[in-house]
C-alpha positions in Angstrom: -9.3 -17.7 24.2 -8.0 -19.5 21.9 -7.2 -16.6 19.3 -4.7 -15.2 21.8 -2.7 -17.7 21.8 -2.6 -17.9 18.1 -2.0 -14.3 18.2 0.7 -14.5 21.4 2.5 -17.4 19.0 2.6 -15.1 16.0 3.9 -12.1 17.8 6.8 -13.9 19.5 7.7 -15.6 16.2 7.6 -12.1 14.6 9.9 -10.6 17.3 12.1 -13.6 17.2 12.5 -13.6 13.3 13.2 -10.0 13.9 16.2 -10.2 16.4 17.6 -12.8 14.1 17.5 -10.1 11.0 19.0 -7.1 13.4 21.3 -9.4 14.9 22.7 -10.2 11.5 23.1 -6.8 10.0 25.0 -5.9 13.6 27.1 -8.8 12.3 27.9 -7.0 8.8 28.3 -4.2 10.3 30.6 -5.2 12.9 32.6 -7.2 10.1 32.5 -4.5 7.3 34.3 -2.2 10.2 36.6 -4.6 10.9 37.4 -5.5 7.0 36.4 -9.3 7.8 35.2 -9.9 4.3 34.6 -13.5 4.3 32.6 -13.3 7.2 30.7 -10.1 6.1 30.4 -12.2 2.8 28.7 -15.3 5.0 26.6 -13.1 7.1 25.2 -11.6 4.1 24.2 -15.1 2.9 22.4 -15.7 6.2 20.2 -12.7 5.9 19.7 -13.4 2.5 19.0 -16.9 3.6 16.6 -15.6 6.4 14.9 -12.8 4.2 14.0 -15.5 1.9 12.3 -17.8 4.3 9.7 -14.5 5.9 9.1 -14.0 1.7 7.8 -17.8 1.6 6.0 -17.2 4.4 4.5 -14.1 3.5 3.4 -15.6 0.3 2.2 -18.9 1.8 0.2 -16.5 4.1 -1.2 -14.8 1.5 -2.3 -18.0 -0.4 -4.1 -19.1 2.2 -6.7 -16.2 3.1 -7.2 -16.4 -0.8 -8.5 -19.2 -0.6 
């Protein structure tokens, strides 16, 4: 019973990590449309910010079953 809940936790985590990555490129969107550079240029560095973190994860993730 366990597993599911590990599984449950991993698949809300994944959906929430992905509403915060579509949420932000609405944002860039919304602000390349409206020519609202600075905040287009602070929502890129959010997603970078945010892409970053699932690549650490990813590769922490990976490291792990290796061992």
């Amino acid at each position: 019973m366990k597993r599911l809940g590990v599984r449950f936790n991993r698949v809300n985590h994944v959906n929430f990590v992905i509403k915060e990555i579509n949420n932000l490129t609405d944002d860039i969107y919304e602000s390349l449309m409206d020519e609202e550079y600075s905040n287009t240029q602070r929502k890129i560095s959010d997603l970078i910010l945010k892409l970053k973190e699932v690549s650490n994860s990813i590769t922490y993730e990976c490291e792990q079953k290796d061992m």
